[in-house]
N, C-alpha and C positions, 0 to 999 in steps of 0.2 A: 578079302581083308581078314587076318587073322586077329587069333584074341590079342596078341601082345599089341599089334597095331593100332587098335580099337582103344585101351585103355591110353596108349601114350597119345592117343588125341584128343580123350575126354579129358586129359589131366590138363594139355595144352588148354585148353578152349574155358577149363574153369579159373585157370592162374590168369588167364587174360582177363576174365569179368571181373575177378576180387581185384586186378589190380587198377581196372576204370574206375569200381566203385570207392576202394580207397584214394583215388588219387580225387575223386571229386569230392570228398569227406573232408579234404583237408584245404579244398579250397578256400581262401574269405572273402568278403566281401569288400565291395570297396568302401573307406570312410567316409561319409559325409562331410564336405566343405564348410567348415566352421569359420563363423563369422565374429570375430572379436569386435568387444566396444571400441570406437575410436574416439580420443579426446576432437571435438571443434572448441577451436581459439579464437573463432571469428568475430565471436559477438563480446566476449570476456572470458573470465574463469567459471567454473562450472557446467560447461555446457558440452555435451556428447551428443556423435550422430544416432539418428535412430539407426539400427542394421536394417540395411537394406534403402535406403533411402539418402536423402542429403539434406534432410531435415536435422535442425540442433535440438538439442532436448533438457531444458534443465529442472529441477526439481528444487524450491527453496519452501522457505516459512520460519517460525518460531511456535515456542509455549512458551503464554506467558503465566503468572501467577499476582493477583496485583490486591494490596485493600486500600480503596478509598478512604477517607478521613473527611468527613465534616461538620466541625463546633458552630454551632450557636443556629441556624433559623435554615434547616435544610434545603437545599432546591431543587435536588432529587426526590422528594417525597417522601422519602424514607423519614421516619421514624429516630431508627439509629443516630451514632455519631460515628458509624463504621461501616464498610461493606469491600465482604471478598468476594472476589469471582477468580477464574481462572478460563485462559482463552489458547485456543488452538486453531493457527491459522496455515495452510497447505496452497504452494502456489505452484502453476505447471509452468514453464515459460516456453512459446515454441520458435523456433524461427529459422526461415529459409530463405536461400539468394537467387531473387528472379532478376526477370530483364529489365521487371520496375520497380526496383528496391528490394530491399529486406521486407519479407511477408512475417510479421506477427502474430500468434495468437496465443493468450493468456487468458490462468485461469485461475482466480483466486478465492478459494471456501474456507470459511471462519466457522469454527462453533465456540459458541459462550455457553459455560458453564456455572452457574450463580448459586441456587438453589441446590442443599446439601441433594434433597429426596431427586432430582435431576426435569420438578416439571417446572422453571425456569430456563434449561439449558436449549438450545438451538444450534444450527446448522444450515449455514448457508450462503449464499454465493456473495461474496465479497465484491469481486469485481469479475467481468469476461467481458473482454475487447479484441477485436482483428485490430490489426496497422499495416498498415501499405505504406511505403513510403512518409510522408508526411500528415495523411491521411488515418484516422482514429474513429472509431465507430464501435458500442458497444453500452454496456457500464462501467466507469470507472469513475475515479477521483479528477475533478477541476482543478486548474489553477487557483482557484479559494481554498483549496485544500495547503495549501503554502502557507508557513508562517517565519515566526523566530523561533531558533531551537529550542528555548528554554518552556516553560510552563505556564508562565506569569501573562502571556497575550493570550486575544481574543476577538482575531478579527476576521469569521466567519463565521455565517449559521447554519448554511449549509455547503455540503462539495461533494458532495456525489451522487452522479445522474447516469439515468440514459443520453449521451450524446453523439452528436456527430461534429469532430473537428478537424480543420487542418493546421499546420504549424507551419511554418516556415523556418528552416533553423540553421543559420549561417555558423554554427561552432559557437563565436562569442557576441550572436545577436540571434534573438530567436523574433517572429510575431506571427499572431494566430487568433484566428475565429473559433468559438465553438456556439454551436444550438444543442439549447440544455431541454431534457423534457422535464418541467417542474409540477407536472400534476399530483395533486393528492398531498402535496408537500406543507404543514401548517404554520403559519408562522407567527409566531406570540402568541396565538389563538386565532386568527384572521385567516382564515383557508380560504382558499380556490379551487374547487375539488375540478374540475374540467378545465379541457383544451388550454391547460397554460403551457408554456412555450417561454423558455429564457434566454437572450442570446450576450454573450462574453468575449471580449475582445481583454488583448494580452500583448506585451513589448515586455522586452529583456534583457538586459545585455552583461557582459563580462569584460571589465576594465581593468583586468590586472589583477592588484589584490581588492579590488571594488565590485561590487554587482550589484544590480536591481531591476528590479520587476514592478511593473504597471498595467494593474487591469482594472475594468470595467465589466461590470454586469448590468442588463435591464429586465426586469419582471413585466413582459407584456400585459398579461391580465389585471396586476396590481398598479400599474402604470408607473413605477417608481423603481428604481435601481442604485447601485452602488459603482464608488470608487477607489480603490488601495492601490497605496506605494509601499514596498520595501525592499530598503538599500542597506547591505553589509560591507563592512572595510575589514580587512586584518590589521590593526591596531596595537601594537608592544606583542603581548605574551597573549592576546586573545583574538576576538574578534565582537566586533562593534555591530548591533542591530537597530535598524530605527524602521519604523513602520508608520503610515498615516493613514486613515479612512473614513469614509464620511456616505451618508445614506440620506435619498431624500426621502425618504419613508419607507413605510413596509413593505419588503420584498424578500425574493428567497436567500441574495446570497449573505446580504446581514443587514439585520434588525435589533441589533440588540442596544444600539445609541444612534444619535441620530451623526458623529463624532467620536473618534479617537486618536491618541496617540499613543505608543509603545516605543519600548528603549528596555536592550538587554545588551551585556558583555558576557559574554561565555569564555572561563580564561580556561586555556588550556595549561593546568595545572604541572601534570606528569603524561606520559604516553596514555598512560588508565583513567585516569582523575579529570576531568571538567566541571568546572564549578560556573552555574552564570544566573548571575540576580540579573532580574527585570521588573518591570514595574508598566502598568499601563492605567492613564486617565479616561473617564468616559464623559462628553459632555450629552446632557438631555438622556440620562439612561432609561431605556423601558420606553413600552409604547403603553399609551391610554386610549390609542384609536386607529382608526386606517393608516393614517397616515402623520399624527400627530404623536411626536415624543413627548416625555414627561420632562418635568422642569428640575430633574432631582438627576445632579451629579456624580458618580461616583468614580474611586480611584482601587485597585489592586498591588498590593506588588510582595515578592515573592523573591525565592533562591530554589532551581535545580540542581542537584548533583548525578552526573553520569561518571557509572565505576566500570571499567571493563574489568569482571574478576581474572579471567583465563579465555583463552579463543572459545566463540563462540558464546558465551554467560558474561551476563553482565546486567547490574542492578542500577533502579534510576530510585533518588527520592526526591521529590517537589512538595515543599510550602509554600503556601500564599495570603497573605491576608487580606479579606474583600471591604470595604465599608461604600457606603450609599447615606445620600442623605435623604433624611426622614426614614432611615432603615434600620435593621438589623445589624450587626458588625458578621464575618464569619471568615473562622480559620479551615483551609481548607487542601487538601494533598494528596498523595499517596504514595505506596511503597510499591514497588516493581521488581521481580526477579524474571528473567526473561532468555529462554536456548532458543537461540539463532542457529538454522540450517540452511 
């Protein structure tokens, strides 16, 4: 092999390596398969699937900003005739479609905020409940937790427990059991601090522009329980609430008379604007014992205003005036400013 031969093969042999290693310099890579959010419409508005999954996923809550008001013989303890707090409350909502319903799971944390310096504010779990089908188990809000829209009623002392319920829910007929755990729960001052146990039964229905609801509670350990009805119509420009309740003594879900009635019209004013006075009478208010009310009646009644300012804000203001006989008179409210997410 001669020299000329020699170099025109070294030349060959190096133009082939620069040009493997140029050509694998300019290789790329492949992209990774991106997974966009997809809207689920399944359950309502708001709700997206997780990526990667067939779970719905929605995110809601508010901030509210709110001062109480109350003139003349306070019942909060306070001092004042005024009190501001501000609240922030965060809900998860989850849900997915099996072979046996729609699986739920919800998650709802609240912190209040009172005290400027921050050692009255707290955080903490509102409500967390699964649902299977017709099936509820967890903490949340009772059927006691229902009322009339307005401000002026009062016919619950407690709603919300540890439960296990089921419903039954025909679209325009629902009915259901729930076992409440009522331990540790005080009521007037008359506690049960052990193995108490409450069980609540509930009817419902939807008659067009009519509805109402009827439940029952009984307090095992106190041996005494409750009864409410209430029924709404839509009525001209509003709608019509009537409500009835009656307790045969001290128990969890209300003690505060032994008897009531309530009645509210909530008229819908403009699309923004609802205005609804209500009023409720109490017979035998307050308890003097286990199970014995006091002989001293009293009556409230009141007007809410709800303003919706712009989507999502919107301001509530409630007056009420309370009177009790052999009592105190007292005017009593507050002002709400409130972002819904």
């Amino acid at each position: 092999m001669n020299i000329k031969s020699l170099l025109i093969g070294s030349a060959a042999a190096l133009a082939a390596v620069s040009g493997a290693q140029a050509a694998d310099a300019i290789v790329a890579a492949e992209p990774e398969p991106m997974e966009y959010v997809r809207v689920c419409d399944a359950f309502g508005t708001g709700f997206f699937y997780i990526p990667g999954t067939e779970t719905c996923l929605k995110f809601g809550g508010y901030v509210r900003f709110q001062t109480d008001i109350n003139r003349g013989t306070p019942s909060n303890g306070r001092t004042s005739d005024w009190n501001s707090f501000t609240r922030a409350q965060f809900e998860i909502d989850t849900r997915t479609d099996t072979e046996l319903g729609a699986l739920r799971g919800f998650i709802g944390l609240r912190g209040n905020a009172d005290a400027g310096s921050g050692s009255s504010s707290s955080v903490f779990v509102d409500q967390a409940f699964i649902e299977l089908g017709g099936l509820k188990v967890g903490k949340f809000y009772s059927w006691w937790d229902d009322g009339l829209s307005g401000e002026a009623d009062e016919l619950s002392s407690n709603a919300l427990f540890n439960s296990v319920r089921y419903t039954y829910d025909a679209g325009s007929f629902w009915a259901g059991v729930s076992v409440d755990e009522l331990q540790d729960i005080n009521v007037a001052g008359f506690n049960e601090a052990n193995n108490n146990v409450g069980v609540a039964l509930g009817v419902g229905a939807k008659l067009g522009a009519a509805s109402f609801q009827l439940i029952g509670g009984y307090d095992t350990d106190r041996e005494n329980g409750s009864v409410r009805l209430i029924a709404t119509a839509d009525v001209g420009p509003g709608t019509l609430g009537l409500a009835g309740v009656w307790a045969s003594g001290a128990n969890a879900y209300y003690s505060v008379s032994e008897w009531a009635v309530a009645a509210e019209y909530a008229i819908k004013a403009t699309d923004k604007l609802t205005i609804t006075p209500g009023a409720q009478y109490y017979g035998s208010y307050g308890l003097v014992s286990w199970d014995d009310f006091s002989d001293n009646d009293a009556w409230t009644a009141g007007v809410t205003i709800d303003y919706k300012i712009t989507q999502g804000l919107s301001t509530k203001l409630a007056v009420n005036y309370f009177d009790q006989d052999n009592g105190d008179d007292q005017v009593k409210g507050f002002v709400r400013l409130q972002r819904s997410f």
